[in-house]
C-alpha positions as CSV (number, residue, x, y, z in Angstrom):
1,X,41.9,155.4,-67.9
2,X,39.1,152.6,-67.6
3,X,36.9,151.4,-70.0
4,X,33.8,149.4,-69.0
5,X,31.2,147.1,-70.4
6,X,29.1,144.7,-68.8
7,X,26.9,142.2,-70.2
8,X,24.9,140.7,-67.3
9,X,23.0,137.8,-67.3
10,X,24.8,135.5,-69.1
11,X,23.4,131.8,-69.4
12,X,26.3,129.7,-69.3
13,X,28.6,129.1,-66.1
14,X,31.4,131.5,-64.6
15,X,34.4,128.7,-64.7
16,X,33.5,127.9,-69.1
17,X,33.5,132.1,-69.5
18,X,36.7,132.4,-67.0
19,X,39.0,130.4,-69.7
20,X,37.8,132.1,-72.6
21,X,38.6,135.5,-70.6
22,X,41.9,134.5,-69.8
23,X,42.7,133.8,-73.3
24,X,42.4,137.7,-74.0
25,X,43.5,139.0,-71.0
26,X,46.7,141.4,-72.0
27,X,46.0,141.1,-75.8
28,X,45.3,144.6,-77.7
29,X,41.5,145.1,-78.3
30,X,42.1,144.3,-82.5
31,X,43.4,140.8,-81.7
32,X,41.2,139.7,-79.0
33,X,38.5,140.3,-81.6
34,X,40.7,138.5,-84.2
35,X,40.6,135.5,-81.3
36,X,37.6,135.7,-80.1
37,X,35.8,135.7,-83.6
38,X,37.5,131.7,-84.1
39,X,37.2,129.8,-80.7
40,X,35.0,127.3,-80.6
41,X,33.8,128.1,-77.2
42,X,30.3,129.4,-77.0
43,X,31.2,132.1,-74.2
44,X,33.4,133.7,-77.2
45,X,30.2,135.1,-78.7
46,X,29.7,136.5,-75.4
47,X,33.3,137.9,-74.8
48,X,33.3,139.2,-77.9
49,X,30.5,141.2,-77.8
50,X,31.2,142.6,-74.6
51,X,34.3,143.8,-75.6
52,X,32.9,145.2,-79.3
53,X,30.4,147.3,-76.7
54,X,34.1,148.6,-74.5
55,X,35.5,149.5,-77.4
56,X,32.8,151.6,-79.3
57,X,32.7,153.3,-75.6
58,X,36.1,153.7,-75.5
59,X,35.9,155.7,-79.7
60,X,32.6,157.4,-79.0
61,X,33.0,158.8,-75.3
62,X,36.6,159.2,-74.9
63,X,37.7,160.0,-78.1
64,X,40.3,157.0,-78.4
65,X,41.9,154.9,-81.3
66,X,41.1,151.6,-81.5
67,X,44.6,150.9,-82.0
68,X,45.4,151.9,-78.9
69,X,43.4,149.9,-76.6
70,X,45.0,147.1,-74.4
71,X,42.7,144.3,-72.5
72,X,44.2,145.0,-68.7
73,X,41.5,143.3,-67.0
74,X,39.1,141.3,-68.1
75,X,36.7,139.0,-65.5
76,X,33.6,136.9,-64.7
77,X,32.1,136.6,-61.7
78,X,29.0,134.6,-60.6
79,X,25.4,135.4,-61.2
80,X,23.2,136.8,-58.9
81,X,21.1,134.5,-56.7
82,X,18.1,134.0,-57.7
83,X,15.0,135.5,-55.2
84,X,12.8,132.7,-55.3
């Protein structure tokens, strides 16, 4: 079963959020918080909160433990071009 969360519009570049996703990538939910919470990297506030929002989906739609929960996938891709 998937989870999902997407946080859209972020203002920082795809390749700086790419390494801090691939620092989490396989890690179980609890520690990728753990992680995420001391990098220094200003796309971990960003991470992070994307994930707190798949895992409250993940407890409150689908009736999972926290405990439970493995990051399989984790990506960002670029933004939308701008119509102007």
């Amino acid at each position: 079963m998937d989870i999902r969360a997407k946080h859209r519009y972020v203002p920082m570049s795809a390749q700086k959020l790419r390494l801090v996703c691939d620092q989490v990538r396989g890690m179980d939910a609890d520690q990728a918080m753990t992680v995420l919470q001391f990098m220094p990297q200003k796309g971990a506030y960003f991470v992070r909160k994307t994930l707190a929002s798949a895992i409250a989906n993940a407890e409150e739609n689908f009736e999972l433990n926290r405990e439970d929960l493995v990051i399989s996938s984790i990506l960002r891709t670029k933004a939308p071009a701008s119509a102007g």
